[in-house]
C-alpha positions in Angstrom: 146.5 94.4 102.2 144.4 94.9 105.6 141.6 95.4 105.3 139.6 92.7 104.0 136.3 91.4 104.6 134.3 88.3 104.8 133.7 87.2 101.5 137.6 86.9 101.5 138.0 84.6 104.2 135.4 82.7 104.9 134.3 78.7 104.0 131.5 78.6 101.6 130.6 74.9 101.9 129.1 75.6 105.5 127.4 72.4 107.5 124.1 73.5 108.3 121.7 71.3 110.2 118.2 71.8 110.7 116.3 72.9 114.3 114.3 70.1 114.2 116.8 67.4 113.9 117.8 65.3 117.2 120.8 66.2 119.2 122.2 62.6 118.7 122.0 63.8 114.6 123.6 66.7 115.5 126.4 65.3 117.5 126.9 62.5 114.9 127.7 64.9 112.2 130.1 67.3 114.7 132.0 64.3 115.0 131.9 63.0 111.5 133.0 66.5 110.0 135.5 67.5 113.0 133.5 70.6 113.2 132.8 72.4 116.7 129.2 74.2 116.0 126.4 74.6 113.4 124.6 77.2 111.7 120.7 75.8 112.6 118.6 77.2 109.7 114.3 76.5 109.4 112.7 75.1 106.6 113.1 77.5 104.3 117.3 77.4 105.1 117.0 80.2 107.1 119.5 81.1 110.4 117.8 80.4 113.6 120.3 80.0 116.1 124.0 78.2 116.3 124.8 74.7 117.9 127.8 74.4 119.6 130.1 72.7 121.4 129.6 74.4 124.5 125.7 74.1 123.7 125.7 70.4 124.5 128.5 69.8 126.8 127.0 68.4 129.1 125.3 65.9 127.0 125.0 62.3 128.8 126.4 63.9 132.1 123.8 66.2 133.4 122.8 64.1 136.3 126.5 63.7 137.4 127.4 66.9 137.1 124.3 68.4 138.9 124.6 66.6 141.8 128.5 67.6 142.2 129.3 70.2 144.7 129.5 73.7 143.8 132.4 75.7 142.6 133.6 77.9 145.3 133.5 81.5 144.0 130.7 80.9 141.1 129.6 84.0 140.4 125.9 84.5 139.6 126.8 85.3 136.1 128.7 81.7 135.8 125.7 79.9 137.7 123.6 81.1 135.1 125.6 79.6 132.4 126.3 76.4 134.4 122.1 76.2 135.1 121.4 77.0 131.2 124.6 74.0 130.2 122.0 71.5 132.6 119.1 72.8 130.4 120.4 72.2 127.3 121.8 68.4 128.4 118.5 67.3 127.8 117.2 68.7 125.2 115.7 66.5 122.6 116.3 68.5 119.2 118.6 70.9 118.1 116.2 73.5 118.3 115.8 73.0 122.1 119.5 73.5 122.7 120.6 75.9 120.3 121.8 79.8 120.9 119.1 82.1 119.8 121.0 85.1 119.8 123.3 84.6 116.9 125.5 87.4 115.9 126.2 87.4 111.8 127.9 88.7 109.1 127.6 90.4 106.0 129.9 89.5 103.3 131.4 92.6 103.1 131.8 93.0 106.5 135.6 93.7 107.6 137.5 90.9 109.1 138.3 93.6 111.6 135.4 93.8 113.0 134.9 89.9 113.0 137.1 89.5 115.1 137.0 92.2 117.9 133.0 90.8 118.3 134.7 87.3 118.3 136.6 88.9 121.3 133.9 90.9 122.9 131.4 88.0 122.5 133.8 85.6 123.4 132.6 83.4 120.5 134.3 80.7 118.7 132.5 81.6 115.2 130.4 83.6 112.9 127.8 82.8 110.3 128.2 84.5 107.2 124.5 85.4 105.3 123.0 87.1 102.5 119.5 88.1 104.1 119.1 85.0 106.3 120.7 82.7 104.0 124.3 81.3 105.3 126.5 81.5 102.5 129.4 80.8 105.0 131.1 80.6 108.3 134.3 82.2 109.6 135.8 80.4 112.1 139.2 82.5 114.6 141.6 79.7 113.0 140.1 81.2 109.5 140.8 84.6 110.7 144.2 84.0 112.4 145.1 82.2 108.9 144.1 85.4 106.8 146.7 87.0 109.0 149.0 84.4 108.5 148.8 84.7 104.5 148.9 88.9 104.6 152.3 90.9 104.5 152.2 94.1 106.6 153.3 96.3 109.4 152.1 95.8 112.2 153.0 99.1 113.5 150.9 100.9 110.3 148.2 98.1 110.9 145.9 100.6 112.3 142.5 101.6 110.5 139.4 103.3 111.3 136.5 101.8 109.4 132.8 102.3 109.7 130.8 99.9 111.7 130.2 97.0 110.0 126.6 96.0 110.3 126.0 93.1 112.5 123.1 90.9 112.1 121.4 89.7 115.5 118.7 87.0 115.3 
C-alpha cells in the first residue's frame, strides 16, 4: 500500500500554456478549465515557471489595492509578497508574472515527499516531468484522494525513504 509515487497519482493530460501568451489568455483558459495554475513551458515545451492563482490576484485591482492603507502588523516578509502580487498585476504575458522557481517531480518520486514539500513550500501543486518535459501535475486534492482510495494503518503508516530528487528551475 503506502508508499507510492507520482506516476501513480498524478493527471497526465496537464494544461500547459506558453510564457509568451497574454495574461488575459491565461486567465481565460483558468476559467474555462476550472483549474487554479499552469505549468508555463518555452518553445520547445519545456518548464519555465508556474502561473497561478495567487500569481495574478491582483489582476484589474492593482491601483485600488495600492493605494489602501497598510495592514497593521505586515511583516517585511508579507510586504514583500504583497509588493511582488502589485508587480505581477500588470504584467502583460505569462512570462512576466509567472514563478521562476518551480519545484518538480520525478515520476518516481514518492507521494510522501510530494506532499511534505507541498507543506514546507506551502504550494498548491507540483509539475510532474521527464527531463523538462511535464508529463503531469499533482494537485493536494490528487494527493488527499490517493489517501482516500488506500487501506492502511495509520499507526504502521510510518516509512523512511530516501530523498526523492526535487527538480528546481
Amino acid at each position: 500500500m503506502l508508499p507510492h509515487n507520482a506516476e501513480q497519482i498524478m493527471t497526465r493530460d496537464v494544461v500547459t500554456i506558453h510564457k509568451g501568451s497574454s495574461i488575459e489568455e491565461a486567465l481565460r483558459l483558468m476559467s474555462a478549465r476550472h483549474i487554479s495554475g499552469l505549468p508555463v513551458v518555452d518553445v520547445d515545451g519545456q518548464l519555465v515557471g508556474m502561473l497561478t492563482e495567487s500569481d495574478v490576484l491582483l489582476r484589474g485591482q492593482a491601483e485600488i489595492a495600492r493605494h489602501a492603507a497598510p495592514l497593521p502588523g505586515l511583516g517585511a516578509r508579507e510586504h514583500d509578497r504583497v509588493s511582488e502580487a502589485y508587480r505581477k498585476a500588470r504584467a502583460v504575458t505569462v512570462e512576466d508574472a509567472m514563478t521562476k522557481d518551480v519545484i518538480a517531480f520525478g515520476e518516481h518520486s514518492s507521494v510522501a515527499d510530494i506532499a511534505r514539500v507541498m507543506i514546507e513550500r506551502d504550494i498548491n501543486r507540483v509539475p510532474v516531468v521527464r527531463g523538462r518535459q511535464v508529463v503531469g501535475i499533482i494537485s493536494r486534492r490528487d494527493v488527499i484522494r490517493s489517501m482516500a482510495a488506500l487501506e492502511f494503518d495509520p499507526q504502521s503508516a510510518e516509512y523512511d525513504a530516501p530523498e526523492a530528487p526535487r527538480i528546481a528551475l
